[in-house]
C-alpha positions, 0 to 999 in steps of 0.5 A: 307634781312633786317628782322632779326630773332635769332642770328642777322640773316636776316630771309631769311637765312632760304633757306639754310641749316639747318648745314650751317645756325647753323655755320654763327649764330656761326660766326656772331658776329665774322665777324661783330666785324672784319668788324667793325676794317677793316672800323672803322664804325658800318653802313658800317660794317652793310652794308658789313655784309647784302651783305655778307649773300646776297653773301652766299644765291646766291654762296651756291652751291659753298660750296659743291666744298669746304672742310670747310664751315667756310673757305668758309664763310671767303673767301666770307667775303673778297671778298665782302670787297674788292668789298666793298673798291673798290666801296668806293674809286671809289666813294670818287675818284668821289667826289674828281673829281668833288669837283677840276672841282667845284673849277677850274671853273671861276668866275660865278653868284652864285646867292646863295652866292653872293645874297639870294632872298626872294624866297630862304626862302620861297622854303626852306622847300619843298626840301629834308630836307638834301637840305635844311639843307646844303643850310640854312648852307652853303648859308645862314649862310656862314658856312665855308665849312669844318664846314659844313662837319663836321656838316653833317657829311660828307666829304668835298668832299660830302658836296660839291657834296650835295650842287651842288644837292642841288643848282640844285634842289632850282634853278629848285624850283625858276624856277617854283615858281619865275620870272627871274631876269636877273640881278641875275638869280633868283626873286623875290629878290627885286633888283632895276631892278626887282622893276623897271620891276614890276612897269613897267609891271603894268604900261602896264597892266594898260594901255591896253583897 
């Protein structure tokens, strides 16, 4: 459905009929232009618009119990936008969930904020790139956390929601790459303990037959 051929239409348009295809590349730049009001973003308007044509291909039949195709093709359009706020603010509920359970939860070990490991820039690179730009920004940097969002792009919730993934992903990264501090939860960061527990183990290393 991504490919598009004239008028803006997805190719695979072409199982319809010739009269019903004629009046959505009538219609397409009105629909899109209102979805653009309706969400007040081109992506999203974007996205609604290709299920849209989805919805059109999979319900065609239906049209035959329908007077007017045009207003067939509206009352689709509204169903799939109404599907598509609902999505959204089921979505934004969850991000708000879990950003207040991220923000009632005590004290813990941030190894991330409290302490910056050498490993930490080292394992960097090798995450997603948009990992590693909210951990460089909001752990290395101490970007505030609304700055943060702005700069990404992002709600405050959903910059929330990608540095917890992003937090999980570089400590499964330091779990395979780095010994365990139990001091601070990652290594090699250099801590006293972890100096101490490194010359220890050559010390021992050293002394076996």
């Amino acid at each position: 459905m991504s490919e598009k051929g004239g008028g803006g239409l997805p190719n695979g348009l072409r199982a319809l009929s010739p009269a019903l295809v004629a009046i959505l590349a009538e219609v397409h730049n009105d629909f899109l232009r209102f979805l653009k009001r309706a969400l007040g973003n081109s992506a999203e308007a974007e996205d609604v618009m290709q299920q849209f044509y989805l919805r059109v291909l999979l319900r065609s039949a239906d049209l035959r119990r329908q007077t007017s195709a045009r207003i067939w093709l509206r009352r689709v359009l509204m169903s799939v936008l109404s599907d598509f706020r609902r999505r959204a603010t089921r979505r934004r509920r969850a991000e708000a969930d879990f950003a207040r359970k991220e923000a009632a939860l005590p004290p813990r070990e941030e190894v991330l904020d409290a302490f910056v490991c050498n490993c930490l820039h080292k394992l960097l690179p090798v995450l997603k790139p948009e990992y590693a730009e909210v951990l460089r920004l909001a752990d290395l940097e101490d970007v505030p956390r609304g700055i943060v969002a702005d700069r990404l792009g992002l709600s405050v919730n959903a910059a929330t929601v990608r540095l917890h993934r992003a937090r999980q992903a570089m400590r499964q990264a330091l779990e395979l790459t780095c010994a365990t501090c139990p001091v601070h939860g990652y290594l090699d960061c250099a801590c006293d303990y972890t100096k101490r527990r490194h010359l220890d183990q050559t010390q021992t290393e050293r002394q076996r037959p």
